[in-house]
PDB file of N, CA, C and O in Angstrom:
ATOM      1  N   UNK A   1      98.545  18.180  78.070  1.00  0.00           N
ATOM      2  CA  UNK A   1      97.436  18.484  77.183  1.00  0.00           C
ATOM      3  C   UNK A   1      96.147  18.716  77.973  1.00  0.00           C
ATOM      4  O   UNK A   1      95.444  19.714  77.821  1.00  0.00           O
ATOM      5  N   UNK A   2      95.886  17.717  78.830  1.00  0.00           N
ATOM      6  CA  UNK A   2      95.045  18.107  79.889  1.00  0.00           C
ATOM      7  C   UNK A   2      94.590  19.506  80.517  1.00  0.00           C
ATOM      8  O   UNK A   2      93.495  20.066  80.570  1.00  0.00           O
ATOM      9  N   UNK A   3      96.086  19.907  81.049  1.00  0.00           N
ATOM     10  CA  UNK A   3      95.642  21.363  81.546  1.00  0.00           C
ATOM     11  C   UNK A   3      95.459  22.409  80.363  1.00  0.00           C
ATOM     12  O   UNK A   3      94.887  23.467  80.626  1.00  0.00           O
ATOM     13  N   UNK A   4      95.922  22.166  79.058  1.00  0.00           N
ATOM     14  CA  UNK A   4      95.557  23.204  77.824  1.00  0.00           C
ATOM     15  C   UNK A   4      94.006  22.832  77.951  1.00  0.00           C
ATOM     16  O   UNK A   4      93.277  23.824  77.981  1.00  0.00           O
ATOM     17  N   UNK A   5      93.498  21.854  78.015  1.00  0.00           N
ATOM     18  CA  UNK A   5      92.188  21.573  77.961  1.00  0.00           C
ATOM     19  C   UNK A   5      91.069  22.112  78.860  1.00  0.00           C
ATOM     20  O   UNK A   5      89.966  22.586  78.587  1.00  0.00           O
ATOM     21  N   UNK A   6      91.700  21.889  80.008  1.00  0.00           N
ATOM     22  CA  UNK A   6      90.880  22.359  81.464  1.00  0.00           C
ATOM     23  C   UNK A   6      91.235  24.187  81.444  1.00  0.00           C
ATOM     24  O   UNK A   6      90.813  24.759  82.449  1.00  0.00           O
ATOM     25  N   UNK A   7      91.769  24.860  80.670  1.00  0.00           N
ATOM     26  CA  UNK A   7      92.030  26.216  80.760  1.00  0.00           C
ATOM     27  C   UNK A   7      92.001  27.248  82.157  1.00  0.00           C
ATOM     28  O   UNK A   7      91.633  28.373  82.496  1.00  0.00           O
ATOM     29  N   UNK A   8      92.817  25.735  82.823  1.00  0.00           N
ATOM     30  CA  UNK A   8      93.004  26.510  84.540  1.00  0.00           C
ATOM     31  C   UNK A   8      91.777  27.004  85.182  1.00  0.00           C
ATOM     32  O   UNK A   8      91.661  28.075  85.777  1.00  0.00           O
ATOM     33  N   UNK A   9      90.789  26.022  84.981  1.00  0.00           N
ATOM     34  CA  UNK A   9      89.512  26.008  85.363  1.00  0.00           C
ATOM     35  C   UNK A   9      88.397  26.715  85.128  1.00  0.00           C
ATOM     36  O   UNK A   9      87.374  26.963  85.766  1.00  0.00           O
ATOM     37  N   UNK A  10      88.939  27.058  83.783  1.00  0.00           N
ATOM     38  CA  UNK A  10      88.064  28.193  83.160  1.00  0.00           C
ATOM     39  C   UNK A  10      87.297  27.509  82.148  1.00  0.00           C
ATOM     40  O   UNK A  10      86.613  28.258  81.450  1.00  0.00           O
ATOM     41  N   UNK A  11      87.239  26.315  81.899  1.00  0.00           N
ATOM     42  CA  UNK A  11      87.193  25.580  80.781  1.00  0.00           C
ATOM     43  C   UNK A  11      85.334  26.132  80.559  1.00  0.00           C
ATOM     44  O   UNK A  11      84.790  26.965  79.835  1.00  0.00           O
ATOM     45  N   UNK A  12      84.896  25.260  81.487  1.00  0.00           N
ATOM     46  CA  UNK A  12      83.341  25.936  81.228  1.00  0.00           C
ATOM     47  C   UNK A  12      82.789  26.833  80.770  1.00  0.00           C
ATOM     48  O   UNK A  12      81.583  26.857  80.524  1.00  0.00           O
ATOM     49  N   UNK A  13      83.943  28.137  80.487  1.00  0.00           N
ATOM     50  CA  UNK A  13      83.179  29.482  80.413  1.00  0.00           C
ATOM     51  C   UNK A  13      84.164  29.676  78.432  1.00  0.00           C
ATOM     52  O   UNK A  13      83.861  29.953  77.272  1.00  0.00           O
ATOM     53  N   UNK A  14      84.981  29.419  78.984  1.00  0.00           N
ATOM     54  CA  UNK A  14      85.800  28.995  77.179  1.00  0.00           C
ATOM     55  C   UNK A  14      85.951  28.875  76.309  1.00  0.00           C
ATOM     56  O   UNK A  14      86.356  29.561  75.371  1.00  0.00           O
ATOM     57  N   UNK A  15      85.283  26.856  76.636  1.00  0.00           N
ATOM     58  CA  UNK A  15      85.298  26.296  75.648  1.00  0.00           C
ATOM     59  C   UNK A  15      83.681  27.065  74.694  1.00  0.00           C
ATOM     60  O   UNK A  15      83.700  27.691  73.634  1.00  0.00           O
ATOM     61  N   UNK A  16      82.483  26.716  75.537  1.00  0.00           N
ATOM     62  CA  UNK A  16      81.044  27.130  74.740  1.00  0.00           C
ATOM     63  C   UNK A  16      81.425  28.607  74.418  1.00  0.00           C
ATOM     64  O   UNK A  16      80.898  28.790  73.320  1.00  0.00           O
ATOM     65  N   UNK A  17      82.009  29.674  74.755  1.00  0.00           N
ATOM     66  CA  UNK A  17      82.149  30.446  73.914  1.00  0.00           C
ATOM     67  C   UNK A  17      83.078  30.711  72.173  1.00  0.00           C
ATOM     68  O   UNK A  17      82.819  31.262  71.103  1.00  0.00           O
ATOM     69  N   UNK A  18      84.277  29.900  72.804  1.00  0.00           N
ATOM     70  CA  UNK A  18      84.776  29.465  71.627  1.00  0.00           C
ATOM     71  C   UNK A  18      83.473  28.582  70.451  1.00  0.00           C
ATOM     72  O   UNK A  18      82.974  29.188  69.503  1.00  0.00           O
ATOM     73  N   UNK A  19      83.214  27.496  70.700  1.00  0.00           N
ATOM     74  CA  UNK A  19      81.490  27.191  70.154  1.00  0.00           C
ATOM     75  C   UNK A  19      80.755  28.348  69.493  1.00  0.00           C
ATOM     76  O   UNK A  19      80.360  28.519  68.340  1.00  0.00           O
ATOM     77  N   UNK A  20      80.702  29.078  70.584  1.00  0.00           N
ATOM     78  CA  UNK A  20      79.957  30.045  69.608  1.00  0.00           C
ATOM     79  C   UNK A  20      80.075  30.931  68.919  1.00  0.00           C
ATOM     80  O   UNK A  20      79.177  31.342  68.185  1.00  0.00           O
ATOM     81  N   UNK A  21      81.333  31.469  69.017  1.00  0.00           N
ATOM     82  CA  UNK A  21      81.648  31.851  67.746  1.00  0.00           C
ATOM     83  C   UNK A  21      81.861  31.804  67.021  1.00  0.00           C
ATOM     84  O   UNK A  21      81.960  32.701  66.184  1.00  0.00           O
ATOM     85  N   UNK A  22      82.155  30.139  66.895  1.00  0.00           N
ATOM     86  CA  UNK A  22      82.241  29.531  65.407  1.00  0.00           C
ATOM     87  C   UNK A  22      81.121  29.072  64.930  1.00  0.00           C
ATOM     88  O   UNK A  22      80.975  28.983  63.711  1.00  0.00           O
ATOM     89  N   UNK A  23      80.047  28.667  65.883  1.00  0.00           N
ATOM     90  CA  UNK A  23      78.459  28.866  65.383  1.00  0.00           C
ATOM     91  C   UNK A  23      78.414  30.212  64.669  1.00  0.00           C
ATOM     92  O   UNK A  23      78.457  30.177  63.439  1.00  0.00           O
ATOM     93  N   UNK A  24      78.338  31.338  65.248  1.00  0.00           N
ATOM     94  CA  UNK A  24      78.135  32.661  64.675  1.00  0.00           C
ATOM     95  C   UNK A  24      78.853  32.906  63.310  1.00  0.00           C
ATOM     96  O   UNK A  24      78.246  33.312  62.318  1.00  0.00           O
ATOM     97  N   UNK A  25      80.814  32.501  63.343  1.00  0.00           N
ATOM     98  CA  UNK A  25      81.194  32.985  62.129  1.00  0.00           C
ATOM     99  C   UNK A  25      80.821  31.960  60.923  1.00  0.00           C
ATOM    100  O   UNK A  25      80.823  32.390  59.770  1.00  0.00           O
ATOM    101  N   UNK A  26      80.492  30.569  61.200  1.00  0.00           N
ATOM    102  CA  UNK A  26      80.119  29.731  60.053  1.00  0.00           C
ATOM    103  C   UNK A  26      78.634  30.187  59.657  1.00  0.00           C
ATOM    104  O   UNK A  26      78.413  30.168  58.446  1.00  0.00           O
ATOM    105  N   UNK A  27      77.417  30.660  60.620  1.00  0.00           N
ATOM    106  CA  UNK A  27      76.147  31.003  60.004  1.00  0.00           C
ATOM    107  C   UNK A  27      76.330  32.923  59.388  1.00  0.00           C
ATOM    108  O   UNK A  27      75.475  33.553  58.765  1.00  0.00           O
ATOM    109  N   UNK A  28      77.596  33.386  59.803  1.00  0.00           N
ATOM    110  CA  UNK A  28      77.616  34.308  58.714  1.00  0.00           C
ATOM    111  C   UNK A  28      77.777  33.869  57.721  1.00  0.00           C
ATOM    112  O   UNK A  28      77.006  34.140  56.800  1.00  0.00           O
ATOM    113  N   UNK A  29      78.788  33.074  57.564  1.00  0.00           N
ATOM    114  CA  UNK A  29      79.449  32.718  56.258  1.00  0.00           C
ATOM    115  C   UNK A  29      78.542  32.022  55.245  1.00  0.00           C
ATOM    116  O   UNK A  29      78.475  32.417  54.081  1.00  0.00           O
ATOM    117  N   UNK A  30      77.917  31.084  55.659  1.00  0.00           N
ATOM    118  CA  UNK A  30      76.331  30.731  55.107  1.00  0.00           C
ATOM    119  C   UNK A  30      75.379  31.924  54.355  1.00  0.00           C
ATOM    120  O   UNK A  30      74.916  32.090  53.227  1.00  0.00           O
ATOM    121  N   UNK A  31      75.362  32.668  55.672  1.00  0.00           N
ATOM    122  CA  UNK A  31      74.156  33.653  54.944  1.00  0.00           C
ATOM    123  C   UNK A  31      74.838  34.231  53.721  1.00  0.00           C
ATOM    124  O   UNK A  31      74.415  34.055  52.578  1.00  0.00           O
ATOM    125  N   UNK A  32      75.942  34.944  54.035  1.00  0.00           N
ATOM    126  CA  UNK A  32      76.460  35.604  52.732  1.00  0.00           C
ATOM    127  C   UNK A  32      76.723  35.121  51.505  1.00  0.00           C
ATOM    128  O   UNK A  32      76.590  35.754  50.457  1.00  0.00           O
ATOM    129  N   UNK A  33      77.274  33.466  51.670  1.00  0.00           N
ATOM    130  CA  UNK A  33      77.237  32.608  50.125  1.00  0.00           C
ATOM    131  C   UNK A  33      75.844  32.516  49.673  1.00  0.00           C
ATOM    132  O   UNK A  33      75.625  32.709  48.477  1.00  0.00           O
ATOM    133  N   UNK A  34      74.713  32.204  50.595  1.00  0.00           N
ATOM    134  CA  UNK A  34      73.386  32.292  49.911  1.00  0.00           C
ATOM    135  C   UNK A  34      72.582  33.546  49.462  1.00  0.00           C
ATOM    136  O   UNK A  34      71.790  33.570  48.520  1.00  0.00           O
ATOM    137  N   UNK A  35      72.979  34.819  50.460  1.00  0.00           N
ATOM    138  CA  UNK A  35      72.959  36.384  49.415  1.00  0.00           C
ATOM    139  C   UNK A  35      73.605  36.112  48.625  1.00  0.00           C
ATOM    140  O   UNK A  35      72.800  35.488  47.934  1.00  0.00           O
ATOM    141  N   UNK A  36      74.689  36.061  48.003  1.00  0.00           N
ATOM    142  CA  UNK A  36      75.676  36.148  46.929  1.00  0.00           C
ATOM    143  C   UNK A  36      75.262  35.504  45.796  1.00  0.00           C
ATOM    144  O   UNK A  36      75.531  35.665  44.606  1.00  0.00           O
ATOM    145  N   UNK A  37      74.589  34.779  46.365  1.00  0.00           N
ATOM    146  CA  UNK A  37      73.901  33.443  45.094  1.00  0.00           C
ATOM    147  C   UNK A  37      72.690  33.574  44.261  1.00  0.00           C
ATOM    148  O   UNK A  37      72.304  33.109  43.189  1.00  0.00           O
ATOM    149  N   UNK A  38      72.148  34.541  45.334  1.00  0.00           N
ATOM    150  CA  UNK A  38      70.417  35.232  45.356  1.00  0.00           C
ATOM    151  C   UNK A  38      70.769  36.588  44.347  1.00  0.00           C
ATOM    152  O   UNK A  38      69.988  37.045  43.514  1.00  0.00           O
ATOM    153  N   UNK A  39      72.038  37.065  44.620  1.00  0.00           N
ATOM    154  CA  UNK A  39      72.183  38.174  44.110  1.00  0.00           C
ATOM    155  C   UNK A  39      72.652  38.134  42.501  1.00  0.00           C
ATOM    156  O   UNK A  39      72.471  38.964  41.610  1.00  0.00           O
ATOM    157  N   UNK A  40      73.303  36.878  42.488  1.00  0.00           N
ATOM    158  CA  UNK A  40      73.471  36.598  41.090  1.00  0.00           C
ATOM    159  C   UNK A  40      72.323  36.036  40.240  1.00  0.00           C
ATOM    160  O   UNK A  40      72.279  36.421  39.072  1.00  0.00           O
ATOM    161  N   UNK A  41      71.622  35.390  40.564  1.00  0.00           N
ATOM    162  CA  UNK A  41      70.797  35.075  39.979  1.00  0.00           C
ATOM    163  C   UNK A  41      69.988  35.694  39.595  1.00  0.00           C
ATOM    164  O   UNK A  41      69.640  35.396  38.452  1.00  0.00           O
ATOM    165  N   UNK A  42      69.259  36.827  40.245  1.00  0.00           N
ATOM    166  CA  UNK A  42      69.082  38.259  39.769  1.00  0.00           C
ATOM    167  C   UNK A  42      69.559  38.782  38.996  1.00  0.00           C
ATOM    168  O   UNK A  42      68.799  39.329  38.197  1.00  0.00           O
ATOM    169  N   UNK A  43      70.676  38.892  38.824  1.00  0.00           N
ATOM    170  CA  UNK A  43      71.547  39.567  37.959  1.00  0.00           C
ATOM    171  C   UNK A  43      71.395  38.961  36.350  1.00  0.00           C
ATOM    172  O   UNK A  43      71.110  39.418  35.243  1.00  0.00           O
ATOM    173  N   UNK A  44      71.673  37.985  36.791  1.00  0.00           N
ATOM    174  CA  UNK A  44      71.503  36.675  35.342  1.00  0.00           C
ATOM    175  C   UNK A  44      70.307  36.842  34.851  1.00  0.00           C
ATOM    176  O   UNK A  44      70.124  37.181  33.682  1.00  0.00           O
ATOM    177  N   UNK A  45      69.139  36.567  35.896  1.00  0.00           N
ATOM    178  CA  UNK A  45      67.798  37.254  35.276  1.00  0.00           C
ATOM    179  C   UNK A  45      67.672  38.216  34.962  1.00  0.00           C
ATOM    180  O   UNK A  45      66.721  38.175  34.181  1.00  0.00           O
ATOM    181  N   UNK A  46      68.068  39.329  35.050  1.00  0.00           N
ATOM    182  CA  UNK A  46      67.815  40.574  34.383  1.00  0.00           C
ATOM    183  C   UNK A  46      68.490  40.587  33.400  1.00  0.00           C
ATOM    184  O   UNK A  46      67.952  41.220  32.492  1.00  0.00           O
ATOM    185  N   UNK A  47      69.767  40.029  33.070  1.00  0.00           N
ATOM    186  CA  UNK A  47      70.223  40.291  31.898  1.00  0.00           C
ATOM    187  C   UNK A  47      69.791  39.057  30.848  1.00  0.00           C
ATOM    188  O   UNK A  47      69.825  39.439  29.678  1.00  0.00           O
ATOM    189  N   UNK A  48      69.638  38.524  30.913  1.00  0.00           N
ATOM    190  CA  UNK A  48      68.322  37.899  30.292  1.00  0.00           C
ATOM    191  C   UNK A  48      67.578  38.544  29.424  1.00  0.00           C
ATOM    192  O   UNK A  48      67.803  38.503  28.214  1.00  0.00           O
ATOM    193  N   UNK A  49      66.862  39.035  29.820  1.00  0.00           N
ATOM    194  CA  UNK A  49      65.498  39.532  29.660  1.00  0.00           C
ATOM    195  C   UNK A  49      65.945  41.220  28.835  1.00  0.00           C
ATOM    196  O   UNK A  49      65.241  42.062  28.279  1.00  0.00           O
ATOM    197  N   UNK A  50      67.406  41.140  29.104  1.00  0.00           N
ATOM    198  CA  UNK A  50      67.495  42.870  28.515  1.00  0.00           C
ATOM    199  C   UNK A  50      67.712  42.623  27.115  1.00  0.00           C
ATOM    200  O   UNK A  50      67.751  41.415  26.882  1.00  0.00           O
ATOM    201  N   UNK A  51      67.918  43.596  25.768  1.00  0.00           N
ATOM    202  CA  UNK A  51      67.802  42.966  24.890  1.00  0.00           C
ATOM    203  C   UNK A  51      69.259  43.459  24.792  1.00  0.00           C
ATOM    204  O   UNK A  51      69.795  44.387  25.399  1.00  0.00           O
ATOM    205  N   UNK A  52      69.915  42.362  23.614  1.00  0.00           N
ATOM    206  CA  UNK A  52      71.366  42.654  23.037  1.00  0.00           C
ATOM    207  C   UNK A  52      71.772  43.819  22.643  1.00  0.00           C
ATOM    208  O   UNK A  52      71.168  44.263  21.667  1.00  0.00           O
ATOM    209  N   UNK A  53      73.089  44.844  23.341  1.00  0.00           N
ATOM    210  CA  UNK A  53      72.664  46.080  22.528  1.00  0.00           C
ATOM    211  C   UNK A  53      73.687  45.669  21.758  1.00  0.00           C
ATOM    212  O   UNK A  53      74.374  44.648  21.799  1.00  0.00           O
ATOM    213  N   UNK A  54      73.694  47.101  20.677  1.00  0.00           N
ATOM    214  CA  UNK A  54      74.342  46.786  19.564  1.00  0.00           C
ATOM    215  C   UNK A  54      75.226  48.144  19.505  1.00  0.00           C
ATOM    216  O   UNK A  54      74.712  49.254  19.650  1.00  0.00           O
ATOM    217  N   UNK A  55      77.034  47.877  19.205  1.00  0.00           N
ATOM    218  CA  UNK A  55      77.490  49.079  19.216  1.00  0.00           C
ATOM    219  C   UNK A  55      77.707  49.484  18.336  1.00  0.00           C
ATOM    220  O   UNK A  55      78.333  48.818  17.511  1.00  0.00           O
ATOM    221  N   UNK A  56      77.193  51.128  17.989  1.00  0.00           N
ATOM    222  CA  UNK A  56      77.291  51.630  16.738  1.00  0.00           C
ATOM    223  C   UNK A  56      78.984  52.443  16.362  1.00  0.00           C
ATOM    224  O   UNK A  56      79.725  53.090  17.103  1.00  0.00           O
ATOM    225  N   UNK A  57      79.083  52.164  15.326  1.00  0.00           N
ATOM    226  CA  UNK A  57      80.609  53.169  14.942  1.00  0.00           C
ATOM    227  C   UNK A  57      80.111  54.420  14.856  1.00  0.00           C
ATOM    228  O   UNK A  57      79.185  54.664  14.082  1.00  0.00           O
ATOM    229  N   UNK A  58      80.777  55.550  15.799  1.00  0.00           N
ATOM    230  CA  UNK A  58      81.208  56.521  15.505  1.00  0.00           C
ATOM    231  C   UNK A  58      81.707  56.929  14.088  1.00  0.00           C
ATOM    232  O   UNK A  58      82.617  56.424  13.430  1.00  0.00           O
ATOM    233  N   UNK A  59      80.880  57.974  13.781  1.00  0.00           N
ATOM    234  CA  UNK A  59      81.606  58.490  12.720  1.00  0.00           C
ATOM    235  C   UNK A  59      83.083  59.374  12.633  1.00  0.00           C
ATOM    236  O   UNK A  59      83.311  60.130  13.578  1.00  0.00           O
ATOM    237  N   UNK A  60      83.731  59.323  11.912  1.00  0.00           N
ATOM    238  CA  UNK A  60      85.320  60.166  11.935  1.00  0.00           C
ATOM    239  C   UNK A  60      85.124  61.100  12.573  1.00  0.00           C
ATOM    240  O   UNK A  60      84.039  61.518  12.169  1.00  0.00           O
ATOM    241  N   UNK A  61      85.514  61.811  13.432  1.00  0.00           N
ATOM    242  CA  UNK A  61      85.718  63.141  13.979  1.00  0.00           C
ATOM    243  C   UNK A  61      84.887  63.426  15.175  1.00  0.00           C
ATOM    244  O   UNK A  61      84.741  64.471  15.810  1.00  0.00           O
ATOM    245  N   UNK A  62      84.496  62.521  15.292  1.00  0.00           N
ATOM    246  CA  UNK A  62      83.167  62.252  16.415  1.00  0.00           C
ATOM    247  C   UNK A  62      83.865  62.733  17.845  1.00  0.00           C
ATOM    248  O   UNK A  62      83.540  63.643  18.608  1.00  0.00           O
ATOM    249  N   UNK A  63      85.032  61.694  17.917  1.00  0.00           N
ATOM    250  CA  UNK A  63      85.591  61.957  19.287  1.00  0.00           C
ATOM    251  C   UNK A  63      86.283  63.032  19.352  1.00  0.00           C
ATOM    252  O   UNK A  63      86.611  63.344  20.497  1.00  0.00           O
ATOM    253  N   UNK A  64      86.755  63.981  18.195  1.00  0.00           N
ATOM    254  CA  UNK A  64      87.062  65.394  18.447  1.00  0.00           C
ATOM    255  C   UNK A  64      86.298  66.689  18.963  1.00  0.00           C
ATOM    256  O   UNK A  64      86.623  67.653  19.657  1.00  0.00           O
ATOM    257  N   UNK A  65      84.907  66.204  18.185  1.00  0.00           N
ATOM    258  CA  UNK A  65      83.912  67.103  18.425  1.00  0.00           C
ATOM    259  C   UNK A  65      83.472  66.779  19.548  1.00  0.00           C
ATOM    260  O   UNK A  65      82.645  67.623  19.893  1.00  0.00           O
ATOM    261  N   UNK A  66      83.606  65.925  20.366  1.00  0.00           N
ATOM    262  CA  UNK A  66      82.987  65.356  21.865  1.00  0.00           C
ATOM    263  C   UNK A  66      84.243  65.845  22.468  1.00  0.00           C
ATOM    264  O   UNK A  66      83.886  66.187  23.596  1.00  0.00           O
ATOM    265  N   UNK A  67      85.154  66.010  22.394  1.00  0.00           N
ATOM    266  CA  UNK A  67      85.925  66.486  22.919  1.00  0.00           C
ATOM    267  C   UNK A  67      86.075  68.076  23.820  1.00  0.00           C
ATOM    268  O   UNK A  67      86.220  68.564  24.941  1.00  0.00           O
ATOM    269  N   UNK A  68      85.885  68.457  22.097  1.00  0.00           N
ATOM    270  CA  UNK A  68      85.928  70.018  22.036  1.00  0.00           C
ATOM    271  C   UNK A  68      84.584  70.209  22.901  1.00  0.00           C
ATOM    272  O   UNK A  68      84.788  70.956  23.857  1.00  0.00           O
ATOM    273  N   UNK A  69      83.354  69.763  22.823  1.00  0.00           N
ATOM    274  CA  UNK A  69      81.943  69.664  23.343  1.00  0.00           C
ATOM    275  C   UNK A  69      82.311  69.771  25.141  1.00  0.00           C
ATOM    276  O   UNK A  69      81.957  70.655  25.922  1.00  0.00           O
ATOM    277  N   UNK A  70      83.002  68.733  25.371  1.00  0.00           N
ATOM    278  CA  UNK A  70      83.297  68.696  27.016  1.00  0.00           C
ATOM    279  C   UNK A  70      84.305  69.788  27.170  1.00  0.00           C
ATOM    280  O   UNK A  70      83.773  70.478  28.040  1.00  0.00           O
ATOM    281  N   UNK A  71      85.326  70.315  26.892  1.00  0.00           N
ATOM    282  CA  UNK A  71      85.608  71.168  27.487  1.00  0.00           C
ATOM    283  C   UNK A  71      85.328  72.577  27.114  1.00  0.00           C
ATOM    284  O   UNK A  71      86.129  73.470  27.392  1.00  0.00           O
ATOM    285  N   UNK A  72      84.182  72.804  26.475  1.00  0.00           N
ATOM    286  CA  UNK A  72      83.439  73.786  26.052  1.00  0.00           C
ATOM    287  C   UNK A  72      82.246  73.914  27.650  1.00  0.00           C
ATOM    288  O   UNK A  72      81.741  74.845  28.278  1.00  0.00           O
ATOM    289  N   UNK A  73      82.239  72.700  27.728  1.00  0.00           N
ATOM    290  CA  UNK A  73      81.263  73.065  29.231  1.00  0.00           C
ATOM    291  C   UNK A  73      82.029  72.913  30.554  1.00  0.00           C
ATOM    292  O   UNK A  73      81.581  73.416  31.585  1.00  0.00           O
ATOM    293  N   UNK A  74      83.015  72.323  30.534  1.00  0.00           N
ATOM    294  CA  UNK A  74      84.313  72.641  31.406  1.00  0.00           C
ATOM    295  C   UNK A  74      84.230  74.377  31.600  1.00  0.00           C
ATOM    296  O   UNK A  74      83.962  74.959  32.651  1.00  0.00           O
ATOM    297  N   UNK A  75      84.503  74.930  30.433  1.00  0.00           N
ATOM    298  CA  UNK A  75      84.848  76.523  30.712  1.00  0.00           C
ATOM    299  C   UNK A  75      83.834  77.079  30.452  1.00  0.00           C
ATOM    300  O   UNK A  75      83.790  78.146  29.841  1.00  0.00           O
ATOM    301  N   UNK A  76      82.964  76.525  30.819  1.00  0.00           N
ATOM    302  CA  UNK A  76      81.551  77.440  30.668  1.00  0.00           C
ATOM    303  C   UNK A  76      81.017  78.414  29.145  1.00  0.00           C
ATOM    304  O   UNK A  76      80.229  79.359  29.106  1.00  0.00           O
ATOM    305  N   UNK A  77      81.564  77.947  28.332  1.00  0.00           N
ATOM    306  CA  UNK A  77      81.448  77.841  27.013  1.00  0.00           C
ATOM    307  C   UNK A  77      80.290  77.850  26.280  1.00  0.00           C
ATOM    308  O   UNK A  77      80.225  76.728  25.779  1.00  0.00           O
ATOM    309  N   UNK A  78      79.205  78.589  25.892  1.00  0.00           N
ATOM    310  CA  UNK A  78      77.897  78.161  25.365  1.00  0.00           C
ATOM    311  C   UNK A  78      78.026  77.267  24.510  1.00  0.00           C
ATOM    312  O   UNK A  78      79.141  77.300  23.988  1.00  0.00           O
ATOM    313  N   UNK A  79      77.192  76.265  24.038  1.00  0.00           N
ATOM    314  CA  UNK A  79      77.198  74.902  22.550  1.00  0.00           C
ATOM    315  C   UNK A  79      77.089  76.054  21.761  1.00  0.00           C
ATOM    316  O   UNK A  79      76.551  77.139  21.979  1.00  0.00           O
ATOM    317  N   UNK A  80      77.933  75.440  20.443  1.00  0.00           N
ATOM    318  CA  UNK A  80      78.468  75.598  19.402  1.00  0.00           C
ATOM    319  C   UNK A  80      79.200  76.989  19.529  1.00  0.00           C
ATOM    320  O   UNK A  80      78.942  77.607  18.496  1.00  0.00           O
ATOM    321  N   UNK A  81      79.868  77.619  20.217  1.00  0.00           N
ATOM    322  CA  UNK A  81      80.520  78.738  20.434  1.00  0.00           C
ATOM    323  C   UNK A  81      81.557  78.361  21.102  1.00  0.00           C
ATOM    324  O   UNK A  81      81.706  77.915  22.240  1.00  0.00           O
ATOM    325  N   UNK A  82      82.742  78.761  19.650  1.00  0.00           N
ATOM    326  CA  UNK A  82      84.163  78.108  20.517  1.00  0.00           C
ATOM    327  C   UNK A  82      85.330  79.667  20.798  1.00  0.00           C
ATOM    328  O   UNK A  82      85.230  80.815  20.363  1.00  0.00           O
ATOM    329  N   UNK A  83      86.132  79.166  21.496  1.00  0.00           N
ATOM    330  CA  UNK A  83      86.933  80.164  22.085  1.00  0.00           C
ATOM    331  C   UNK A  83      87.926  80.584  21.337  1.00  0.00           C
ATOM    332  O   UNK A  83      88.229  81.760  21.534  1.00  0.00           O
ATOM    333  N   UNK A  84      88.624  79.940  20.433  1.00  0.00           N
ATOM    334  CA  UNK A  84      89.618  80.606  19.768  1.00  0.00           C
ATOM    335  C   UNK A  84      89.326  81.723  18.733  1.00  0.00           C
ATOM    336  O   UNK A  84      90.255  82.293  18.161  1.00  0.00           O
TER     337      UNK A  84
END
């Protein structure tokens, strides 16, 4: 176990780098749970503050005529001028 330890005399140069990259990957990991946290809370606040919307029913035929509407400008179709 010793010589796993002493890394054939490399230990000095090694081990503190091993150190530091787990310094480095744990203070990423930090920063990003505390963005993440910052970012929600934002989020929460804004929706907050937005007001409730409310969804209205479509009337019958609605989604036909939105239909026909999009691929009327698909084919370059002027509004209210249909092809058949």
């Amino acid at each position: 176990m010793s010589d796993f330890l002493a890394m054939g005399g490399y230990a000095a140069y090694i081990w503190p780098a091993y150190g530091l990259t787990a310094a480095v990957l744990l203070g990423l990991l930090v920063a990003t749970v505390k963005g993440l946290r910052s970012v929600e809370a934002t989020a929460r606040a804004l929706e907050a503050t937005r007001p409730a919307r409310r969804r209205e029913r479509a009337p019958r035929g609605a989604a036909i005529a939105s239909e026909a509407t999009a691929s009327n400008k698909a084919a370059g179709t002027p509004a209210g001028v249909s092809e058949g």
